[in-house]
KEMARVO-631541 format. One record per atom (N, C-alpha, C): residue in one letter; x, y, z negated. Coordinates in steps of 0.1 Angstrom, whole numbers, padded with zeros to 4 digits, always signed. Example, Ala and Ser with C-alpha at 12.3 -4.5 7.8 and 13.67 -1.06 7.14 Angstrom:
<sites>
A+0132-0057-0078
A+0123-0045-0078
A+0132-0033-0078
S+0128-0022-0071
S+0137-0011-0071
S+0129+0000-0079
</sites>
This chain:
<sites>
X+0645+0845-1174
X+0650+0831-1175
X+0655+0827-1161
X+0662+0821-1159
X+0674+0818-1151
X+0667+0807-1144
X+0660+0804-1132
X+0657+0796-1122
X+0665+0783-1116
X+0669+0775-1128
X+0678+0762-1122
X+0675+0755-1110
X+0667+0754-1110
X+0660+0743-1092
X+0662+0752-1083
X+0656+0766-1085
X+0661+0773-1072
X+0677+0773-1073
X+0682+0780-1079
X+0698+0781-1075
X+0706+0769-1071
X+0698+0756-1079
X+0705+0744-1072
X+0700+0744-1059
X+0689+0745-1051
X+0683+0743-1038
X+0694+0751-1028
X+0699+0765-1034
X+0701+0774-1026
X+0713+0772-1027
X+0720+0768-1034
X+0736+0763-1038
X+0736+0749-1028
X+0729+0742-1027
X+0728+0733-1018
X+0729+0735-0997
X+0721+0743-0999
X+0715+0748-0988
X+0728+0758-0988
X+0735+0767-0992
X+0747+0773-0985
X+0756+0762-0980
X+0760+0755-0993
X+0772+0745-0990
X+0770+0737-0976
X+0757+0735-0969
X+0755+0725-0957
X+0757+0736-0950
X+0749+0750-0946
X+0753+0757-0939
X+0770+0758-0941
X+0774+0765-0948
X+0790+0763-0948
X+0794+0755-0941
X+0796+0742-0943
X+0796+0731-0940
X+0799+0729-0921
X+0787+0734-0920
X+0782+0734-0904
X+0785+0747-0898
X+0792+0756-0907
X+0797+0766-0901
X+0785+0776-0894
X+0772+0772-0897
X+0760+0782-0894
X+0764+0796-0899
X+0764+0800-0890
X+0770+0823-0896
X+0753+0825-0900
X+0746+0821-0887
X+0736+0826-0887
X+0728+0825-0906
X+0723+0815-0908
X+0717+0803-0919
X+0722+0810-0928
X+0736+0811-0930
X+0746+0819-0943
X+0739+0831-0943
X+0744+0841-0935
X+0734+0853-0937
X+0721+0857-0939
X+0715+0849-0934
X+0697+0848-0938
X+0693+0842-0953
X+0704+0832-0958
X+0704+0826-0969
X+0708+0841-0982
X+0716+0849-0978
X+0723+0852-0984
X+0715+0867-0989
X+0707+0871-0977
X+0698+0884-0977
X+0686+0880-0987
X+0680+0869-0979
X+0665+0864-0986
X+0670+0864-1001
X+0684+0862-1009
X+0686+0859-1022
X+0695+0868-1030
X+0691+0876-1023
X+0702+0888-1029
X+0701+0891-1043
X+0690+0899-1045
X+0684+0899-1057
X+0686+0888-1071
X+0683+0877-1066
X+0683+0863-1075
X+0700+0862-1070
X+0710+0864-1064
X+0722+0859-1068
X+0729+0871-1079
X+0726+0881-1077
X+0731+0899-1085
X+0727+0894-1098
X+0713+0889-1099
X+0710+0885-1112
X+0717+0877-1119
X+0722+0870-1114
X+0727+0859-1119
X+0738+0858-1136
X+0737+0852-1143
X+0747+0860-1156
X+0749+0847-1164
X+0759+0845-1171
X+0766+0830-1173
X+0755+0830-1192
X+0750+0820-1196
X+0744+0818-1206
X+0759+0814-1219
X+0755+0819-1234
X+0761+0818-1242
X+0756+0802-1248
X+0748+0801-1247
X+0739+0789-1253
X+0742+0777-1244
X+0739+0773-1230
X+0740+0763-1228
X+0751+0762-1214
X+0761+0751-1217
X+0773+0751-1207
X+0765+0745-1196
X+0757+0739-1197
X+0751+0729-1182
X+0746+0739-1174
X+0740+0753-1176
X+0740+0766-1169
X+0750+0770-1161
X+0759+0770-1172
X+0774+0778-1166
X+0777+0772-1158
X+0776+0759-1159
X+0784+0748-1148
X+0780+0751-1134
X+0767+0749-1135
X+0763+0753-1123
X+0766+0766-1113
X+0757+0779-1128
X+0767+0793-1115
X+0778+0786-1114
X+0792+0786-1120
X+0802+0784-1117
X+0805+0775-1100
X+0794+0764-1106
X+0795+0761-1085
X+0791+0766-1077
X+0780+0771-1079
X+0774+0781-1066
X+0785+0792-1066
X+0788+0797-1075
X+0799+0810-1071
X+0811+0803-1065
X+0814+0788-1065
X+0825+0785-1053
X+0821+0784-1040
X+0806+0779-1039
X+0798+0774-1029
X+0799+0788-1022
X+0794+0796-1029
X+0794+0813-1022
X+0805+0817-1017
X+0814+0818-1027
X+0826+0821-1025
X+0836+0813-1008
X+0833+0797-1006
X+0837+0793-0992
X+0828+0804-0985
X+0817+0808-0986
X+0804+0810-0975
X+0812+0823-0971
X+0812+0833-0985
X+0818+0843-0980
X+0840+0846-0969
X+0839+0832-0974
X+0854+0841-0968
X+0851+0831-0953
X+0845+0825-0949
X+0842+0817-0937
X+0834+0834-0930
X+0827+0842-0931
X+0821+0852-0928
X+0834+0862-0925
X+0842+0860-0932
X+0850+0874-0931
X+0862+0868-0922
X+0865+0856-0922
X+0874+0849-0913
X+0866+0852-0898
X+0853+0852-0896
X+0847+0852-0885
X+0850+0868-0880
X+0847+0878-0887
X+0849+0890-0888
X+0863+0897-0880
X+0870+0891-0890
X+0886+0894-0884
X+0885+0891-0869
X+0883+0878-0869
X+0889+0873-0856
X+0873+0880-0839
X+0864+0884-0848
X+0859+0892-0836
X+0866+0903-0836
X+0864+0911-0847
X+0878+0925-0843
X+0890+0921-0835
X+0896+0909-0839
X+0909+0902-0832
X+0905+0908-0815
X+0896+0900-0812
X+0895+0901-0796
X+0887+0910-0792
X+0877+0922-0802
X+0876+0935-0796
X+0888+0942-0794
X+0900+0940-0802
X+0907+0951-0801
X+0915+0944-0786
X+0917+0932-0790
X+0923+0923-0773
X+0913+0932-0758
X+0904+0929-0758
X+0895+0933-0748
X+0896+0945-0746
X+0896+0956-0758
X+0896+0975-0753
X+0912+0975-0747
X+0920+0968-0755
X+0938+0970-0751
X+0936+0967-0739
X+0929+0953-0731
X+0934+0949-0719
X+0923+0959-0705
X+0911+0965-0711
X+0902+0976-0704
X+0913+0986-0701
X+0922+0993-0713
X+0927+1005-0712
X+0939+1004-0700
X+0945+0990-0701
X+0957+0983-0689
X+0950+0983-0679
X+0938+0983-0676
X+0935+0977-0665
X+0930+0989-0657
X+0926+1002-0667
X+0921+1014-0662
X+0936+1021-0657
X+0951+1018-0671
X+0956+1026-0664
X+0965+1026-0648
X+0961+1011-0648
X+0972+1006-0636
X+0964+1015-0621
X+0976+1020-0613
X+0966+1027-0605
X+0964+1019-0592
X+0967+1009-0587
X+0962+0999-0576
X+0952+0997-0579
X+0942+0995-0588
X+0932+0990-0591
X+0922+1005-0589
X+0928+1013-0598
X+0918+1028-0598
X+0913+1033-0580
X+0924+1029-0569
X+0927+1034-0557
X+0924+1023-0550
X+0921+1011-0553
X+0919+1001-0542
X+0902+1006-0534
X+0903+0995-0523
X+0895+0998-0516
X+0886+0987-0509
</sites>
């Protein structure tokens, strides 16, 4: 049986993290409920169910591309930082200074 109060609490609790852009909160949110979100499965019988996953899976759905937007743009400036290490190893004033 399908836990309404919790998924509203937790559907709550992403959207403010979201919200506030917490990475951290999102991810701890998202581990601790792994289990109970996989489970999750749309009922034949009553729409007021559906409605709800239906929100939490948008509520999830910001959480997750806010995560992957964060993602890119660390790769962004690892790859900035090794490119500008590799310039800065090859210039040879710098390898030769004294």
């Amino acid at each position: 049986m399908l836990d309404i109060k919790h998924l509203t609490e937790l559907s709550a609790a992403l959207q403010v993290s979201t919200q506030n852009k917490d990475i951290d909160e999102i991810l701890r949110l998202c581990a601790e409920n792994d289990g109970f979100i996989y489970s999750l499965k749309p009922s034949s019988k009553d729409p007021e169910i559906n409605q709800v996953i239906k929100e939490f899976i948008l509520v999830h759905q910001s959480a997750t591309q806010l995560i992957r937007d964060l993602h890119q743009e660390m790769q962004k400036q690892l790859f900035q930082s090794t490119k500008t290490r590799k310039g800065v190893s090859h210039y040879k004033g710098v390898k030769h200074a004294e």
